[in-house]
C-alpha positions as CSV (number, residue, x, y, z in Angstrom):
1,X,64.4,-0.6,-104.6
2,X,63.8,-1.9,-108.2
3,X,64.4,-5.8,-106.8
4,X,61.7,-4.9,-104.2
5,X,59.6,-3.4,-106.7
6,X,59.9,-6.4,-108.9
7,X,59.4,-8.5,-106.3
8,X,56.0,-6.8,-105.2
9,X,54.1,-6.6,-108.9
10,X,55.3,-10.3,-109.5
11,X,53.3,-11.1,-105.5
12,X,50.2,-9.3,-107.0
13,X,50.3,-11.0,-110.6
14,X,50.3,-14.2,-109.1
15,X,47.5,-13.8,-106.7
16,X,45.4,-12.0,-109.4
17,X,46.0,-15.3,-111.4
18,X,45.1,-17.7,-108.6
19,X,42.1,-16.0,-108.5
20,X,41.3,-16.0,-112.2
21,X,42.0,-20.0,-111.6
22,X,40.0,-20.7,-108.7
23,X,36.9,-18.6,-110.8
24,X,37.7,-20.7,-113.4
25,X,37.6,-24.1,-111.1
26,X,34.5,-22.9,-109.8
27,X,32.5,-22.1,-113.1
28,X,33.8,-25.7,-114.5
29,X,32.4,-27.5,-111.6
30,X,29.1,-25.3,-111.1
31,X,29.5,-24.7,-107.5
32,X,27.1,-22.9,-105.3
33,X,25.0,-22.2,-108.8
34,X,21.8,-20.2,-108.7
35,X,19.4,-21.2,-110.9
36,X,16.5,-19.5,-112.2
37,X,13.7,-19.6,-110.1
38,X,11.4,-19.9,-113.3
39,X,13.3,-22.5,-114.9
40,X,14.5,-24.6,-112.2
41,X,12.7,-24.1,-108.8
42,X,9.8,-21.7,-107.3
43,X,9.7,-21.6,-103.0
44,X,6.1,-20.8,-101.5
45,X,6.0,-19.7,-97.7
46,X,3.3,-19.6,-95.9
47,X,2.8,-18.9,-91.8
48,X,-1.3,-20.0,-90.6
49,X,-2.4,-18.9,-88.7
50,X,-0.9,-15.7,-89.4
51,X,-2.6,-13.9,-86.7
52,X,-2.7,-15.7,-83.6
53,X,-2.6,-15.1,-79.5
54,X,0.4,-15.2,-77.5
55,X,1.8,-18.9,-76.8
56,X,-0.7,-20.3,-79.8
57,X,0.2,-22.9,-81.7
58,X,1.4,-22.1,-85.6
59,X,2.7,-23.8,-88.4
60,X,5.2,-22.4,-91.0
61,X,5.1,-23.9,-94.5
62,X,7.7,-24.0,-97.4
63,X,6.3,-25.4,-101.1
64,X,9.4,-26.3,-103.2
65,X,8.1,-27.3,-107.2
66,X,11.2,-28.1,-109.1
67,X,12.0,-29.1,-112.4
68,X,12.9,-33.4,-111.8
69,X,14.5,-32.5,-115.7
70,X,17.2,-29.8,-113.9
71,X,17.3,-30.9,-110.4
72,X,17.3,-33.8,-108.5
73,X,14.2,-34.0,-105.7
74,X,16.0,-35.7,-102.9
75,X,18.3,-33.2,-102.4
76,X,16.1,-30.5,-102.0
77,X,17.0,-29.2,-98.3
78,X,15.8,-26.4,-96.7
79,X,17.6,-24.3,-93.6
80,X,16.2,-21.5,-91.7
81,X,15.7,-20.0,-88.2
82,X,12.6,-19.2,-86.9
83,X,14.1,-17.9,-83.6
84,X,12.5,-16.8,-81.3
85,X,9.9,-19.4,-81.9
86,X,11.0,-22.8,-80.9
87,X,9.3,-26.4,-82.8
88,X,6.7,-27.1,-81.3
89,X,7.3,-31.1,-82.5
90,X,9.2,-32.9,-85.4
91,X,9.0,-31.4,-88.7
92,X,7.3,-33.2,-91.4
93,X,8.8,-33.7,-95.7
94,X,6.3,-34.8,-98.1
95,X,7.8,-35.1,-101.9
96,X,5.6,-35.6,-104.8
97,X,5.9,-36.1,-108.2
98,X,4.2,-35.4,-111.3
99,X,6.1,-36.1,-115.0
100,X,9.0,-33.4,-114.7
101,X,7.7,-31.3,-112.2
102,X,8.3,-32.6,-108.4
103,X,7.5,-31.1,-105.0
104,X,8.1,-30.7,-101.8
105,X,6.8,-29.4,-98.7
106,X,8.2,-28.9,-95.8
107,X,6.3,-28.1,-92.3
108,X,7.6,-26.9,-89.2
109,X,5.3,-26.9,-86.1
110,X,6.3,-23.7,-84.1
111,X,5.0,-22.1,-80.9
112,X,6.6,-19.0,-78.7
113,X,6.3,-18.8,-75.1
114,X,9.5,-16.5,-73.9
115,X,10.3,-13.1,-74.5
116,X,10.4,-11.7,-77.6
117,X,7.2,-13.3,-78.5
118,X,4.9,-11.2,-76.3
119,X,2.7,-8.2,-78.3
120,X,3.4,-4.6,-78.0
121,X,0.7,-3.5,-77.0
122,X,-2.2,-4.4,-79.0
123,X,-0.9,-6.5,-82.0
124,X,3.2,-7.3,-82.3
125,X,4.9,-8.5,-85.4
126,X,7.0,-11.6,-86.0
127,X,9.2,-11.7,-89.0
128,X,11.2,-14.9,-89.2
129,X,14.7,-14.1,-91.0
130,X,15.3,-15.7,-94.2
131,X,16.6,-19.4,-95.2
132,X,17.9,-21.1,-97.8
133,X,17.2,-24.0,-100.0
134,X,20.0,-26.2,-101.4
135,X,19.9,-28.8,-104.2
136,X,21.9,-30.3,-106.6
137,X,21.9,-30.2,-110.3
138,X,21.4,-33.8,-112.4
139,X,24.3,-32.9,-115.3
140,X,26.4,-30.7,-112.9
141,X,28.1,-31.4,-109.7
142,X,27.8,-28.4,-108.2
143,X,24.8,-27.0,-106.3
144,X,21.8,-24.5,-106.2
145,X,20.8,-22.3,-103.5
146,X,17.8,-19.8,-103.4
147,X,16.3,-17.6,-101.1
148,X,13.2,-18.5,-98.3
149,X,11.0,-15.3,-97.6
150,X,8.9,-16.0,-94.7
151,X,5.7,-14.2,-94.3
152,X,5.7,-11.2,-90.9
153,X,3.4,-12.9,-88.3
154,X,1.0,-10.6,-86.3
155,X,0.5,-11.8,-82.3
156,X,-2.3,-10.5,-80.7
157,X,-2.3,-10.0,-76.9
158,X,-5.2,-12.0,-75.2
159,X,-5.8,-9.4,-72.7
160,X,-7.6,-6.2,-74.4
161,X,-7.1,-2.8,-72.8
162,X,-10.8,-2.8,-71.3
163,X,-9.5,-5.6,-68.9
164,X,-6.5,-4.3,-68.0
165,X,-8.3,-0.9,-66.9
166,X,-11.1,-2.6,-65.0
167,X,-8.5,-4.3,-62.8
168,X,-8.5,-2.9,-59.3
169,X,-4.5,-2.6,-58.7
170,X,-3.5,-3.3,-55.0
171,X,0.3,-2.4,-55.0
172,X,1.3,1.1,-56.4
173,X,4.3,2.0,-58.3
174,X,4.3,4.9,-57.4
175,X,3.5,5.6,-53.4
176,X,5.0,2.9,-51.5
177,X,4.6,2.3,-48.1
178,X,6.7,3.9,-45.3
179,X,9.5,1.5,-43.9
180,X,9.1,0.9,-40.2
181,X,11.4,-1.1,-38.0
182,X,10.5,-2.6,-34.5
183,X,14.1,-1.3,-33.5
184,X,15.7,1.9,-34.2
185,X,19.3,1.6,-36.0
186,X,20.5,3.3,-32.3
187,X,19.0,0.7,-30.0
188,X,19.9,-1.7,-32.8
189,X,23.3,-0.9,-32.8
190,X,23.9,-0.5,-29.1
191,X,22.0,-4.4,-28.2
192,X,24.4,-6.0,-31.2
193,X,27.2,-3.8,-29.1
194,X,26.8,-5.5,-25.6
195,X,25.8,-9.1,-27.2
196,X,29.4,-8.5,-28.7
197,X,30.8,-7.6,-25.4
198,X,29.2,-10.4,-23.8
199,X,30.3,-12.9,-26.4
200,X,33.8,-11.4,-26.0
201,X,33.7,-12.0,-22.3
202,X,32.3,-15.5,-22.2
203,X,35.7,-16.2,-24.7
204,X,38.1,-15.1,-22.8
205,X,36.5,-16.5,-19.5
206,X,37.0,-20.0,-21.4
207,X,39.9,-19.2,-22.5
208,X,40.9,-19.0,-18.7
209,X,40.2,-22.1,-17.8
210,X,41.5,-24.1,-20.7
211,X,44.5,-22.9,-20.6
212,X,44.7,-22.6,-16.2
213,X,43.3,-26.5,-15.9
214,X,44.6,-27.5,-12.2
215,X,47.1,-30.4,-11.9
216,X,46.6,-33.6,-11.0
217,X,47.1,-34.6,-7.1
218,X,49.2,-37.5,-7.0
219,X,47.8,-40.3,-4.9
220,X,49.6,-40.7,-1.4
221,X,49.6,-44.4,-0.2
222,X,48.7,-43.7,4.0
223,X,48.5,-47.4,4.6
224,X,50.7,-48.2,7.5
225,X,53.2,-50.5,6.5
226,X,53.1,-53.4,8.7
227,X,56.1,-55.0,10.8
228,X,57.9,-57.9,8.9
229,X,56.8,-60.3,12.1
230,X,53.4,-59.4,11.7
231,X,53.4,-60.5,7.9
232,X,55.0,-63.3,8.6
233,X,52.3,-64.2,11.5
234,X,49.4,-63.5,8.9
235,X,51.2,-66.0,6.6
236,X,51.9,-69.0,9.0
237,X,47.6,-68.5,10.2
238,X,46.6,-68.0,6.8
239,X,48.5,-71.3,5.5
240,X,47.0,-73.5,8.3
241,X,43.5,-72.6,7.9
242,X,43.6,-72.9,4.5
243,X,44.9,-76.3,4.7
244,X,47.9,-76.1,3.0
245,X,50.5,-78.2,2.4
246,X,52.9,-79.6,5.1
247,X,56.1,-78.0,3.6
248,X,54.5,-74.4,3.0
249,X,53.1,-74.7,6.4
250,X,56.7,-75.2,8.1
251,X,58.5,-72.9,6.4
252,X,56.2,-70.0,7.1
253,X,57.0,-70.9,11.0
254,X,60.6,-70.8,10.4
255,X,60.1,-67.6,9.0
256,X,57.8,-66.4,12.2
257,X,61.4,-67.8,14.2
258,X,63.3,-65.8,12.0
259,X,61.8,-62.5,12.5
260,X,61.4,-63.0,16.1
261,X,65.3,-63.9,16.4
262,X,65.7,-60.4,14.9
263,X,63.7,-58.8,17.5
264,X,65.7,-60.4,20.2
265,X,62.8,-63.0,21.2
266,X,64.5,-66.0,21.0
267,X,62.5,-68.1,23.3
268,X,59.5,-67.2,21.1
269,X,61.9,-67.9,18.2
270,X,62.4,-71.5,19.8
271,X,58.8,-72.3,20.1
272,X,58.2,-71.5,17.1
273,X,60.7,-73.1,15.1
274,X,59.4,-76.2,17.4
275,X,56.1,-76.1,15.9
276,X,57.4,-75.7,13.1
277,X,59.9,-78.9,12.8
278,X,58.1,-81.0,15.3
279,X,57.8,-85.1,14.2
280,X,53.5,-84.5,14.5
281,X,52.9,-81.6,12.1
282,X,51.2,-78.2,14.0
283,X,47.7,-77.2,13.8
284,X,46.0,-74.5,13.0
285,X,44.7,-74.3,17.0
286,X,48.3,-74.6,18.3
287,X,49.6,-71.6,15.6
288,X,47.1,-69.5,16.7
289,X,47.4,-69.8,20.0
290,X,51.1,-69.2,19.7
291,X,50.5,-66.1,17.6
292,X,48.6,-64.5,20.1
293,X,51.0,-65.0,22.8
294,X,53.2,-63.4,20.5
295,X,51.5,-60.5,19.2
296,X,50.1,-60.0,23.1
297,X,54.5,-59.8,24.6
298,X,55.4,-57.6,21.7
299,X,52.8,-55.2,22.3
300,X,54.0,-55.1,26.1
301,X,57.2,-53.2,25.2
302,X,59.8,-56.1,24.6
303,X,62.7,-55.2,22.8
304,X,62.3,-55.4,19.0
């Protein structure tokens, strides 16, 4: 207990000491000094007009005389709000001098047009907050900082109360209108019921067919398929008309002799393997002459 105790009165003695130091610091360098306003700097605010109609132009005015002997002029600065009034353009600095007095004035062009600028009722009343000036001392490093007063504003409304009552007021706040409705909420309610219904219906009917779609008939080939010998006729006419070449044209009459061996015509098959090998090539008269002979005993019931 008496360690803890110890411990805790030498904690505070050392901050009680840091902070005699850092006064100490503070004094030495002249930090954040005040001066007074009658022997080192006088601020004059002024606000013109200072009655003026809502959404009127105004400008707000700071005079700063200091003594040049005390201060230095250029770092006179001056920061304030004039919320809710916004700048109406850029603010202006002029600095003057005269011996060991110097000045400077600042001017801020202002104007309101939101709320919070509007009268109440007749006349309303503005009151900036205060600001500051800063500046720095010639044979100190530290600075100087003293308090910006602005002057209330008064806004008057630019509609007087006469005007207001001679307005004839359409809309009432008071008696509004009856609500009427071309539909009922019951016929409402049951025409929204049977679109749904129908909506419902026309789903499901689509729903049907996507999902019932008919297959595809395959395509049945009904072409008769035609006898081998009468391929093989079209093919030995088709090769002499056409003019074709001498070899093509025999062999496709061997192959009409073939197909009527297989049917049991042989004496067909000889003729035609006659035209077909003959010294004096056949022509297309003779081939379809013999073709028809053909095509006229097969169709008579000869033995295939």
């Amino acid at each position: 207990m008496r360690r803890a105790a110890l411990i805790g009165v030498q904690v505070v003695v050392a901050i009680l000491v840091g902070l005699a130091i850092r006064e100490l610091w503070q004094a030495t360098r002249g930090d954040d000094v005040t001066g007074s306003p009658q022997e080192t700097i006088g601020v004059t605010t002024s606000v013109t007009p200072n009655v003026h109609t809502f959404g009127a132009p105004v400008v707000a005015t700071a005079d700063v005389v200091v003594d040049a002997r005390l201060v230095r002029p250029d770092t006179v600065r001056l920061e304030t709000d004039f919320d809710p009034y916004e700048l109406a353009g850029e603010p202006t600095i002029e600095r003057q001098d005269s011996g060991d007095i110097a000045r400077v004035v600042f001017r801020f062009p202002l104007r309101c047009l939101r709320e919070g600028c509007e009268p109440a009722e007749a006349r309303g009343v503005a009151q900036f907050e205060a600001g500051f000036v800063r500046y720095r001392f010639r044979n100190s490093p530290g600075t100087g900082r003293d308090l910006v007063d602005w002057p209330p504003v008064e806004v008057v409304s630019r509609v007087a109360p006469v005007d207001v009552e001679r307005i004839r007021w359409i809309a009432s706040e008071t008696e509004l209108p009856r609500v009427t409705t071309r539909f009922g909420p019951t016929g409402l309610g049951i025409a929204l019921l049977v679109a749904g219904l129908a909506l419902a219906a026309a789903a499901v009917w689509l729903a049907r067919r996507l999902w019932h779609v008919e297959p595809v008939k395959e395509e049945v080939d009904t072409r008769r398929e035609r006898p081998p010998l009468e391929r093989s006729l079209e093919l030995a006419r088709a090769e002499h008309q056409n003019g074709a070449a001498a070899p093509d044209r025999r062999r496709a009459l061997e192959r009409v002799a073939r197909e009527l061996s297989a049917i049991g015509l042989d004496d067909l098959a000889g003729e035609a393997r006659a035209l077909a090998w003959s010294p004096v090539l056949s022509t297309s008269e003779e081939v379809e002459s013999f073709a028809r002979r053909t095509e006229s005993q097969t169709r008579t019931g000869a033995p295939q």
